[in-house]
N, C-alpha and C positions, 0 to 999 in steps of 0.2 A: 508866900504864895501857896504853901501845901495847906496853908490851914484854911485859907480860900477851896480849895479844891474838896477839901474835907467838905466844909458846908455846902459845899454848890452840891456833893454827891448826895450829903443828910439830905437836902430840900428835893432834890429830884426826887431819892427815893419814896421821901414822904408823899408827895405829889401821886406819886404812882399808886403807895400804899391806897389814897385817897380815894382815885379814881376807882381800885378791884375794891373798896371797902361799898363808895356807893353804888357801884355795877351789881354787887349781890341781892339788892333792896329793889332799884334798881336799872335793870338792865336792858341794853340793848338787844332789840330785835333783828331775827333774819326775817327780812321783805318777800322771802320766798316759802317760807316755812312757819313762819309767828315761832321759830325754837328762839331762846337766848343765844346772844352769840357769844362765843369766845373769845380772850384776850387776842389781838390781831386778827382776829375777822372783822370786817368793813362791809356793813348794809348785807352780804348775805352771805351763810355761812358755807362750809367748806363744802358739806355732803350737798347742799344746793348747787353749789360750783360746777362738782363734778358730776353731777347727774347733770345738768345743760345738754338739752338734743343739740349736741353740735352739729354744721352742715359739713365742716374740713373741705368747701370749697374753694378754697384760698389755695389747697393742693392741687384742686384738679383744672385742669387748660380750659377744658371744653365741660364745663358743669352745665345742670340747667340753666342758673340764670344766666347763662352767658349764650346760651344756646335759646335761649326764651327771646335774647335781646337782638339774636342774629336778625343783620339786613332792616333795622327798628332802628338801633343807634349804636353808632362804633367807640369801643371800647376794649380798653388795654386789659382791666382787670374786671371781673363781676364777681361780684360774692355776697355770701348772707351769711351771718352768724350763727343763726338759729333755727330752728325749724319750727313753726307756727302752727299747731292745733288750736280748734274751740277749747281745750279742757289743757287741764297738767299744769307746770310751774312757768312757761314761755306766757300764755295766756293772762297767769297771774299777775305775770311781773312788769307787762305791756299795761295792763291795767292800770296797776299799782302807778306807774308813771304817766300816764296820760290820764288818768281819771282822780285819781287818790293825792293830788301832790305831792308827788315823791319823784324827782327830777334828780335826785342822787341813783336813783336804779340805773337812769340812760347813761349816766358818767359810771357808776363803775361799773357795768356789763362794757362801754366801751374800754375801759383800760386792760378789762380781761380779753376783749377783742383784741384790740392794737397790739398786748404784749405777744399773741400767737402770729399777728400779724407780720409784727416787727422779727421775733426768732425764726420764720418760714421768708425773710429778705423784701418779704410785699409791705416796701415804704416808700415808695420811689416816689413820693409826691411833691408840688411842691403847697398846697394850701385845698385844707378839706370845707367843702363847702356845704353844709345841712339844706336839705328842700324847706324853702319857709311852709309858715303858715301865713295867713290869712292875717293882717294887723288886728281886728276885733276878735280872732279867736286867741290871738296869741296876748293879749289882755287879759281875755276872760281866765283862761287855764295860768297865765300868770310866767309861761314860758314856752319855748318849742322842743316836746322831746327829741326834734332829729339836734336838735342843737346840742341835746345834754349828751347823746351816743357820739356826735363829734368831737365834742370838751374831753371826753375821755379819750378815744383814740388820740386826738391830738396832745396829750396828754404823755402819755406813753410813745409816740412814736415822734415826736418832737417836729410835727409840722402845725402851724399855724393854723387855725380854724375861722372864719368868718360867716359870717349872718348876712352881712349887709350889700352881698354882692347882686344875690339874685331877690326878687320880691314876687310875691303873690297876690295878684291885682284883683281878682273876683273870689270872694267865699262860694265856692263850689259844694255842690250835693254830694253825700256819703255814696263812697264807691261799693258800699257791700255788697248792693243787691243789682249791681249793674255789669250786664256784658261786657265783653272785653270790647265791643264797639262804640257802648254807651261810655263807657270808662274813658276812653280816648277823646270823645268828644264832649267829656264832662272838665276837661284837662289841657285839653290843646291849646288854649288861648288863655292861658288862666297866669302864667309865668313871662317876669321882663328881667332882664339882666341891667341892674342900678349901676354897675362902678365897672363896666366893659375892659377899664385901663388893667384892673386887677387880676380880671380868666385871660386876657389877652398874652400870649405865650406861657401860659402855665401849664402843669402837669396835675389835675385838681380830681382830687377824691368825689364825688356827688354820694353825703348819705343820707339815708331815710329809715326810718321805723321798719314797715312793714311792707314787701314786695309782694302784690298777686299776682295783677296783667305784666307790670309794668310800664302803664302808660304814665303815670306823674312822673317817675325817673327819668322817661322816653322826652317827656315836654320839657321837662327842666331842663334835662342835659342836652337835648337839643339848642334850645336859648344859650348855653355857653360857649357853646363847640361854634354858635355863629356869633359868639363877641370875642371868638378868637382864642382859646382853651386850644392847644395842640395835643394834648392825650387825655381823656377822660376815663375814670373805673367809677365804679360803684359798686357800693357796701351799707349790704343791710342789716340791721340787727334781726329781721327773719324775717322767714320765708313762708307766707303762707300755703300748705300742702294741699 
């Protein structure tokens, strides 16, 4: 048995040796910085980590977005991860995963979410549910980023995630350049809840990309809360300022 043990430890090392042999030729990038990364850093590296505009609204009772969503839609919890400028590394990394195929950014910014989540007691869910997209866009891009920022929280905070609850029934116009009126009524009617049995007494996360007005969070999560959802929060990966 020890001399099993002996080789299994040669082959791992070698393995490892292999891996830091072809990483120096080479190497893995941070998605945030185009630096190399280092042994144990995953998709982005450390100084990218911690420079993150955190929002630390998962701290506060009454933050904006919870105060944004007053007397709109009731909810237990509101938070955003991030803080959303045009320019800096938020911007980049939004990019990078919605436009650049790179659907590992939404999974690990969500695991670096969920872990702050999970240590701050805000887990109390029981299945987090991402806002679709649109079936022809979610072909074209090849996936749903709110889905990859779910896969990671639910990941780390050991609640179940699903897609196939709620649906997205009309491809709707880009909210960029529209009022918080127009935004609403680009929105309202756009979301149906597929598997009612599923939000029907649950406690379900609603996340999404990117929060401005708030009207798609407002429409979706409204559609839950009336298939029957008895406490709903929402969690963004950012907030645009």
């Amino acid at each position: 048995m020890s001399s099993i043990r002996i080789k299994s430890n040669v082959v791992s090392e070698a393995i490892d040796l292999g891996r830091d042999f072809v990483s120096l030729f080479f190497p893995n990038y941070c998605l945030g910085c185009s630096l190399a990364l280092f042994k144990g850093e995953e998709i982005l590296c450390t100084r990218c980590i911690r420079d993150l505009p955190k929002t630390g609204y998962h701290n506060q009772e009454d933050n904006p977005i919870k105060l944004r969503l007053a007397g709109r839609l009731p909810v237990k919890h509101a938070m955003a991860f991030l803080k959303f400028r045009k320019t800096g590394i938020v911007y980049h990394l939004l990019h990078q995963l919605k436009y650049n195929n790179h659907p590992e950014v939404g999974i690990r910014l969500g695991k670096i979410y969920g872990k702050e989540l999970y240590e701050a007691g805000v887990n109390q869910f029981d299945l987090i549910v991402p806002v679709p997209l649109h079936p022809t866009r979610k072909r074209k891009r090849g996936y749903n980023q709110s889905a990859c920022f779910a896969e990671g929280l639910s990941s780390v905070l050991n609640v179940p995630w699903d897609e196939s609850i709620s649906s997205r029934k009309v491809i709707t116009q880009s909210q960029t350049r529209k009022t918080k009126v127009e935004r609403w009524d680009n929105v309202k009617d756009v979301f149906d809840v597929l598997l009612p049995e599923k939000a029907k007494g649950a406690r379900i996360l609603l996340v999404d990309d990117v929060m401005t007005t708030g009207a798609t969070l407002e429409a979706c999560g409204m559609h839950l809360i009336q298939a029957g959802c008895i406490e709903l929060s929402i969690a963004c990966l950012a907030e645009a300022q």
